[in-house]
BARO-10469 format. One record per residue: chain; x, y, z of N, C-alpha, C, O in turn; residue number from 1. Coordinates in pm, 1 decimal. Each point is the difference from the previous one (the first is absolute). Layout:
("A"; (X; Y; Z); (X; Y; Z); (X; Y; Z); (X; Y; Z); NUM)
...
This chain:
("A"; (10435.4; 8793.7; 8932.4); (-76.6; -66.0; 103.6); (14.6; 71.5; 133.7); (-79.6; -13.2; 92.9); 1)
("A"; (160.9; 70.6; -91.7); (34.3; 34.2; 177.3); (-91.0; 161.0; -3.7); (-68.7; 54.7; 86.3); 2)
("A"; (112.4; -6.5; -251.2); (-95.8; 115.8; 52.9); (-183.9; -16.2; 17.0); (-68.7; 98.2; 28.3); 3)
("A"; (15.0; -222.8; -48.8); (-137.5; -44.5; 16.2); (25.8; -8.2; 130.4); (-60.2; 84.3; 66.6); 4)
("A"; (135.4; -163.8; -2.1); (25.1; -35.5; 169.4); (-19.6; 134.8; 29.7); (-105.0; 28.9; 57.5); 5)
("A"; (199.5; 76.8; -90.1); (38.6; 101.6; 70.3); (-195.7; 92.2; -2.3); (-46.5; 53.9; 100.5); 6)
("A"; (-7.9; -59.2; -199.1); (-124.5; 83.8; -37.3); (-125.1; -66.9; 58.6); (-101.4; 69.4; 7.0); 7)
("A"; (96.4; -216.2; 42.4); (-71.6; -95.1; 34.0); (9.2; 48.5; 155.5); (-106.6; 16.6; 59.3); 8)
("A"; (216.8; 4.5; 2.0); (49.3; 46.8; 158.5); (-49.4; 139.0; 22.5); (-37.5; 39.5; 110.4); 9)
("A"; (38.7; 35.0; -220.8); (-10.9; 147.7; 37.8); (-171.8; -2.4; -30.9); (-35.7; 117.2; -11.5); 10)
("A"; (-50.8; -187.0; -1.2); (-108.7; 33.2; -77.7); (-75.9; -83.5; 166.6); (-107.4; 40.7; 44.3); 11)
("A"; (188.6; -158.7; 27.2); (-76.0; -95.1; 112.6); (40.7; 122.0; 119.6); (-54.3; 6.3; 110.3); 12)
("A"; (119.5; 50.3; -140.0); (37.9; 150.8; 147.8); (-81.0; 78.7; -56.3); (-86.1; 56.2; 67.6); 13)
("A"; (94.8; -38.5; -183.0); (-153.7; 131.6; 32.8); (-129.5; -58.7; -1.7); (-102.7; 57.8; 35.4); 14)
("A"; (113.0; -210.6; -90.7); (-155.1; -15.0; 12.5); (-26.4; -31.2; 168.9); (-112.3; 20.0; 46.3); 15)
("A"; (203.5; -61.0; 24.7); (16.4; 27.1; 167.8); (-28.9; 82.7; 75.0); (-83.7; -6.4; 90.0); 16)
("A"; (173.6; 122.1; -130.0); (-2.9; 158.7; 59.6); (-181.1; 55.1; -37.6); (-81.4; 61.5; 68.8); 17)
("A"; (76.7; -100.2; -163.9); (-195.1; 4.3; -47.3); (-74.1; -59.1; 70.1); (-104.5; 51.0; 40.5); 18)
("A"; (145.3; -181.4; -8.1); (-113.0; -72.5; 69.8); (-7.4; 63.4; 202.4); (-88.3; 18.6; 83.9); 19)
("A"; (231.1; -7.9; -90.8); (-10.5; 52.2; 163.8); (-41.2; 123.4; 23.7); (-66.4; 16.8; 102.2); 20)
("A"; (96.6; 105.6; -194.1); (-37.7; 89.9; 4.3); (-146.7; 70.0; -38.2); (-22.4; 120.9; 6.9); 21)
("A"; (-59.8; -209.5; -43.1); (-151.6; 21.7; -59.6); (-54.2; 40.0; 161.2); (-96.5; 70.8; 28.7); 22)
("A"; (186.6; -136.7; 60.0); (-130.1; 5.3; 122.3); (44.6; 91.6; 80.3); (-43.2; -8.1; 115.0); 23)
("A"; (127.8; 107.1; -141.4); (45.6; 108.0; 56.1); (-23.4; 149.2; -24.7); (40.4; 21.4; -114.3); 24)
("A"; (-83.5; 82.9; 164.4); (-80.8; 105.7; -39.1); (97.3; 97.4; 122.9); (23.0; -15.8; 119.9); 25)
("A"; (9.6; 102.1; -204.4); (34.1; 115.0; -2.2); (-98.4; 156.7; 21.2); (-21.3; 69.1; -99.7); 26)
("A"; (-43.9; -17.3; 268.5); (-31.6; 107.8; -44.4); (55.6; 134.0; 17.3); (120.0; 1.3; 27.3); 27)
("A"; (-170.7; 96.2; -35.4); (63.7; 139.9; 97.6); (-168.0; 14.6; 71.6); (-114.8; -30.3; -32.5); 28)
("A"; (184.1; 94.9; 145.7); (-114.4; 91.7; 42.7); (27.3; 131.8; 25.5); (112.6; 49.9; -1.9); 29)
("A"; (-227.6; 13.1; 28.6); (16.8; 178.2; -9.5); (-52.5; 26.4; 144.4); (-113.5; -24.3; 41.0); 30)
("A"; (224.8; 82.6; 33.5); (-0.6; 39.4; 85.2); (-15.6; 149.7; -3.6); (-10.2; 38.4; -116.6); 31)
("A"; (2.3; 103.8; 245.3); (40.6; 99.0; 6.6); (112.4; 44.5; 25.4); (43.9; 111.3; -28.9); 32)
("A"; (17.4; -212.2; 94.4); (109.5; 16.9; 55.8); (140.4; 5.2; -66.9); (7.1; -85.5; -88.3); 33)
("A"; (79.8; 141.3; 98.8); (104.2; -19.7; -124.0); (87.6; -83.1; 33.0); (57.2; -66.2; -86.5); 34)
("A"; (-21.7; 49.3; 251.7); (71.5; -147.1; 61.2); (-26.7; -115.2; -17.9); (79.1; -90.4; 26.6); 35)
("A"; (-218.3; 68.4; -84.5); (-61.4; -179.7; 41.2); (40.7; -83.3; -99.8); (36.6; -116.6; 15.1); 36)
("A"; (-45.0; 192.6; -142.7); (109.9; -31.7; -151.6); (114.8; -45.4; -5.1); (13.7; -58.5; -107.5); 37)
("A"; (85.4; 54.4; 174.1); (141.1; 18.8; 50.4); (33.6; -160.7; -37.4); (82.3; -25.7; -87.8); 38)
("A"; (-135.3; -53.7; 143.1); (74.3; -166.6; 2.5); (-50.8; -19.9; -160.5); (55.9; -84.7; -69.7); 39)
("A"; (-161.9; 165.4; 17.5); (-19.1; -55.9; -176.7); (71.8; 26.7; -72.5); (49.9; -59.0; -95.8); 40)
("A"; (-30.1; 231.9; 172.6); (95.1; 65.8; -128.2); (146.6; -65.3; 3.8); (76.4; 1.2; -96.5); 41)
("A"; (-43.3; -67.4; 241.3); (135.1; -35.5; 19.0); (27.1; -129.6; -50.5); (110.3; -44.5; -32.0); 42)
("A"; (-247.1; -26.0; 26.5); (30.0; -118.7; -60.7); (44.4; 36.3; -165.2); (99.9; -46.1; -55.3); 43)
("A"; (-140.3; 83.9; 29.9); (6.6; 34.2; -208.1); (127.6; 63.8; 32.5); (89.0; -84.6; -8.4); 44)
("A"; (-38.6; 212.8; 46.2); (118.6; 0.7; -10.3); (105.1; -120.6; 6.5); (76.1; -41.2; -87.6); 45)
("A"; (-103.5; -18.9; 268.7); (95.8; -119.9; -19.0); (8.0; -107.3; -83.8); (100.1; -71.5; -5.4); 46)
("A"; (-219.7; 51.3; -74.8); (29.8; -98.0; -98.6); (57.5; 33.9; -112.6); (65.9; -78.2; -68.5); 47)
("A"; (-90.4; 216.2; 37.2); (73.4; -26.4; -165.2); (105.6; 60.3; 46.6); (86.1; -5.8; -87.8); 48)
("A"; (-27.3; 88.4; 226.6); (164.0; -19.0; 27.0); (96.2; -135.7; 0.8); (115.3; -24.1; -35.9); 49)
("A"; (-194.3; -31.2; 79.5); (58.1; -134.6; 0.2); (-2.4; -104.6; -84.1); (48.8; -110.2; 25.5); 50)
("A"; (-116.7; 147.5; -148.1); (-25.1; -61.8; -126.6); (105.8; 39.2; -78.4); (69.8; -75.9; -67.2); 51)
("A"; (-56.5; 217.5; 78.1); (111.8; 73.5; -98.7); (158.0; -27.7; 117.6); (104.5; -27.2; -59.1); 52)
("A"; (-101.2; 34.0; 175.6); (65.0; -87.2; 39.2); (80.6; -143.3; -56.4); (114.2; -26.3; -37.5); 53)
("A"; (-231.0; -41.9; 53.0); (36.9; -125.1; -72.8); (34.6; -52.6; -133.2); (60.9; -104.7; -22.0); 54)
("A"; (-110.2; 195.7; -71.5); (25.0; -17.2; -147.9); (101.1; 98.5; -28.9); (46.2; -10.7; -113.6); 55)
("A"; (1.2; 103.6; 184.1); (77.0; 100.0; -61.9); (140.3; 19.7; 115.8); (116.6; 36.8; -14.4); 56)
("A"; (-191.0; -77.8; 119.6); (144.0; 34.3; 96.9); (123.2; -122.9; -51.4); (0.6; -89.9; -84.0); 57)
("A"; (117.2; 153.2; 204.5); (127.9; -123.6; -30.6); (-30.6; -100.7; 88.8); (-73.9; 41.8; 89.2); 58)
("A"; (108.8; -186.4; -76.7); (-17.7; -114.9; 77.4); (9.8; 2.4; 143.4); (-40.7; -84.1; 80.2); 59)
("A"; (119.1; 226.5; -53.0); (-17.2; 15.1; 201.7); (-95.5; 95.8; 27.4); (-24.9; 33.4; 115.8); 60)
("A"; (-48.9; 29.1; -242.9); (-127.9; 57.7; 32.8); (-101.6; -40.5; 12.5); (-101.1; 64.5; 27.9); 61)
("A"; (117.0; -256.7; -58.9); (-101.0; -91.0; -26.9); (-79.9; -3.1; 140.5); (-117.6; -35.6; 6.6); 62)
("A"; (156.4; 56.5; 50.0); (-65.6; -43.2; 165.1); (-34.5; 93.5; 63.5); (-46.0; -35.9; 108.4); 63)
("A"; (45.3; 199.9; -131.2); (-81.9; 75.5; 11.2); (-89.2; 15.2; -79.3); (-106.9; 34.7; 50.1); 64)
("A"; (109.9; -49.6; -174.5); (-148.3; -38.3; -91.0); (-130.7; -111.1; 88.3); (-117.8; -0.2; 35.8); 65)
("A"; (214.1; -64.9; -36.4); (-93.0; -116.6; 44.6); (-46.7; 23.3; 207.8); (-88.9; -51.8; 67.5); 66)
("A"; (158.6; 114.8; -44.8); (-72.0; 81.1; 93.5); (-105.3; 97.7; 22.0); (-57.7; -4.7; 108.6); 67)
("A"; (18.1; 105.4; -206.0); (-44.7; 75.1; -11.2); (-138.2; -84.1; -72.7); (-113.8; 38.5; 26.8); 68)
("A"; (129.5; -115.9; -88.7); (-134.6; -54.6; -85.4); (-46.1; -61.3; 96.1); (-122.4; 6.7; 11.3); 69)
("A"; (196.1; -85.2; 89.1); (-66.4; -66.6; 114.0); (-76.1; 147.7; 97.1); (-117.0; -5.7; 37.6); 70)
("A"; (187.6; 102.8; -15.2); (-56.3; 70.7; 45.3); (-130.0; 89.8; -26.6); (-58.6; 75.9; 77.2); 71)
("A"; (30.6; -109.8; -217.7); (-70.2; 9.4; -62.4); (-135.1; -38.0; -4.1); (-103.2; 66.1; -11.7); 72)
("A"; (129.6; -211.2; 26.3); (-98.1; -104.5; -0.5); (-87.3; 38.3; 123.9); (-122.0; 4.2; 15.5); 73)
("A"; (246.0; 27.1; 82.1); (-64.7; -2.8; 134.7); (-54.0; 113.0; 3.8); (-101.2; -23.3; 66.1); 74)
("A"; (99.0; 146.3; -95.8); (-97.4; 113.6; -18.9); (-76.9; 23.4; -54.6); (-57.0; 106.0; 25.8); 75)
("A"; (-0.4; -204.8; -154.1); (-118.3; 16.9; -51.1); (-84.1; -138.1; 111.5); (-117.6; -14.0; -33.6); 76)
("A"; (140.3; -36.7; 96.5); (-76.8; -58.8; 107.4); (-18.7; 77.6; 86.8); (-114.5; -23.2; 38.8); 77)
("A"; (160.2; 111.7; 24.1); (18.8; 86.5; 91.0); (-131.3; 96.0; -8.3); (-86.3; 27.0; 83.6); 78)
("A"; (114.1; 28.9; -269.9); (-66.7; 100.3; -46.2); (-207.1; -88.2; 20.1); (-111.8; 51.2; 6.6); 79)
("A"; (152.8; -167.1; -4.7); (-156.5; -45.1; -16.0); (-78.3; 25.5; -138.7); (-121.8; 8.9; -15.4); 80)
("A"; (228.7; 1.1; -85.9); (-76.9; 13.7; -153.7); (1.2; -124.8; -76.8); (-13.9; -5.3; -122.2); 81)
("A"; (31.9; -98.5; 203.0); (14.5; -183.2; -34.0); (-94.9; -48.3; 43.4); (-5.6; -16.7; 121.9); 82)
("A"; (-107.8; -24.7; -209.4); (-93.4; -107.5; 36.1); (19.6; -122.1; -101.4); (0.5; 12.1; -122.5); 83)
("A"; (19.1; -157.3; 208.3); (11.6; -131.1; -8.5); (-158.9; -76.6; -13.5); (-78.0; -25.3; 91.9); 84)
("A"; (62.5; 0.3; -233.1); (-117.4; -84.2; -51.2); (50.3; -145.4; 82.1); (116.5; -36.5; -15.3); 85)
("A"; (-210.9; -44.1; 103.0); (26.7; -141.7; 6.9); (43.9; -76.4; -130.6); (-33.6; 32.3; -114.0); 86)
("A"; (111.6; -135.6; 147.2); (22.9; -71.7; -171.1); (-3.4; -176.3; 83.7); (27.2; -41.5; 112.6); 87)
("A"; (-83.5; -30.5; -260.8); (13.9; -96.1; 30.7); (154.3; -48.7; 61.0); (99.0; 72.7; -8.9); 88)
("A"; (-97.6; -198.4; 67.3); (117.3; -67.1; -19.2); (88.6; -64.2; -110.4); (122.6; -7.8; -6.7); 89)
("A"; (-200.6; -27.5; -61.3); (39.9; -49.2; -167.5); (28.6; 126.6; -76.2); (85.0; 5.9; -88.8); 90)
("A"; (-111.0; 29.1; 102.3); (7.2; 184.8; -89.4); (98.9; 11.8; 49.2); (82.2; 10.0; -91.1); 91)
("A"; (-19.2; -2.6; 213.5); (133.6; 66.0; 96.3); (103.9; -66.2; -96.4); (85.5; 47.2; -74.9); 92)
("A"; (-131.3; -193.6; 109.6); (120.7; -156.6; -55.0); (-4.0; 18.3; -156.2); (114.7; -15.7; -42.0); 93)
("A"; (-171.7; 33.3; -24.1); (52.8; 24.9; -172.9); (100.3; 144.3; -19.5); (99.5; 26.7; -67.5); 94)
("A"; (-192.2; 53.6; 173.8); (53.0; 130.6; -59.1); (170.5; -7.5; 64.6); (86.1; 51.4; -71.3); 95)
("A"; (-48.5; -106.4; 186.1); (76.9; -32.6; 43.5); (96.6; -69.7; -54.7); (112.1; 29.3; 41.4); 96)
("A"; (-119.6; -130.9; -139.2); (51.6; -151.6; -67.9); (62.8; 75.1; -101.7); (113.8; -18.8; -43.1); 97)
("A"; (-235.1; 148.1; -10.9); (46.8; 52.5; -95.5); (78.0; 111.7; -21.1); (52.2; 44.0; -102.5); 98)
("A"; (-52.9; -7.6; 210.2); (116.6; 102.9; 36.1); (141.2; -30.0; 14.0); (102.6; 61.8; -28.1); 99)
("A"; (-136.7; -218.2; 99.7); (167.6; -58.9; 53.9); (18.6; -33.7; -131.5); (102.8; 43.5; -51.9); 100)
("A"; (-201.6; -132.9; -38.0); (48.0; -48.6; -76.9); (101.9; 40.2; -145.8); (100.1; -38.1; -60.7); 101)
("A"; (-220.0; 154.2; 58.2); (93.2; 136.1; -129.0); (126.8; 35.0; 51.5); (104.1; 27.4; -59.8); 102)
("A"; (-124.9; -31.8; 157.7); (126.9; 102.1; 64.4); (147.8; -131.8; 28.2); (116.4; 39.9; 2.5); 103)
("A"; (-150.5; -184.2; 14.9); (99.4; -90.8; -15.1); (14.8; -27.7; -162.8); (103.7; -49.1; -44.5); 104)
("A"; (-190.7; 76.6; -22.2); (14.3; -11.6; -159.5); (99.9; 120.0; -22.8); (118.5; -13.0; -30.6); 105)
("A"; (-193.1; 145.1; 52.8); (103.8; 109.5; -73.6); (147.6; -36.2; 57.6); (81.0; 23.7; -89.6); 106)
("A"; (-6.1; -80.3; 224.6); (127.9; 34.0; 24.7); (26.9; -122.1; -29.0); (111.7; 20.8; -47.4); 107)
("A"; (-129.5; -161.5; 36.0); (71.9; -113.5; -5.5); (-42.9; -46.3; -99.1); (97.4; -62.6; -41.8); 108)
("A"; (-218.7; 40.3; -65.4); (-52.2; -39.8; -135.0); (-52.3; -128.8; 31.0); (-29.3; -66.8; -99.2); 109)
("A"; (6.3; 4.4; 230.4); (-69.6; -126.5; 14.1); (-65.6; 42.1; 149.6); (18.5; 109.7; 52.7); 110)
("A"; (-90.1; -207.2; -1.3); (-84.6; -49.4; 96.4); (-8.2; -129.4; 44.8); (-77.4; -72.3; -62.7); 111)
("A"; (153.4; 11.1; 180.0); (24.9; -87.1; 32.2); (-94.3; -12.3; 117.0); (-8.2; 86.6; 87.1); 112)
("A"; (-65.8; -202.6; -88.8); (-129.2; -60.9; 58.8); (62.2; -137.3; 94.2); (-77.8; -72.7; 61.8); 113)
């Protein structure tokens, strides 16, 4: 039973991470310039440094991982290759419910209301 809990949690976080992420678009653009690239290319580096950071470093490397992905985040905004589809409000609140919700299923095996 707990591994249904456990597969029931992991299945409401990605059906989450799906629902929030449909309205998010990713482009490049082509510039001449070989500087204007710089915050895209730096974003992709900093994220999967700080991914492999986080899954592979030791526990006091944890917080430079998680620095660098934040720094991350913030350079593909920077870069301007993020365009945000409007979303309903109800769309936000499921995809939301269902994110918290998988994600209180996968670590504790219940949901207390």
């Amino acid at each position: 039973m707990r591994v249904l809990i456990k597969l029931l949690g992991l299945a409401l976080v990605i059906a989450g991470i799906y629902f929030l992420g449909k309205n998010i678009f990713f482009t490049t653009q082509s510039s001449y310039l070989w500087w204007s690239n710089l915050p895209a290319t730096g974003s992709v580096v900093a994220l999967i440094a700080g991914s492999f950071t986080l899954l592979f470093g030791s526990r006091s490397s944890r917080d430079m991982g998680w620095i660098l992905v934040g720094l991350g985040i913030v350079l593909v905004f920077l870069s301007g290759g993020v365009m945000l589809r409007p979303t309903s409000l109800w769309n936000f609140f499921v995809a939301f419910m269902s994110l918290v919700g998988g994600y209180k299923l996968l670590t504790t095996g219940r949901i207390d209301f």
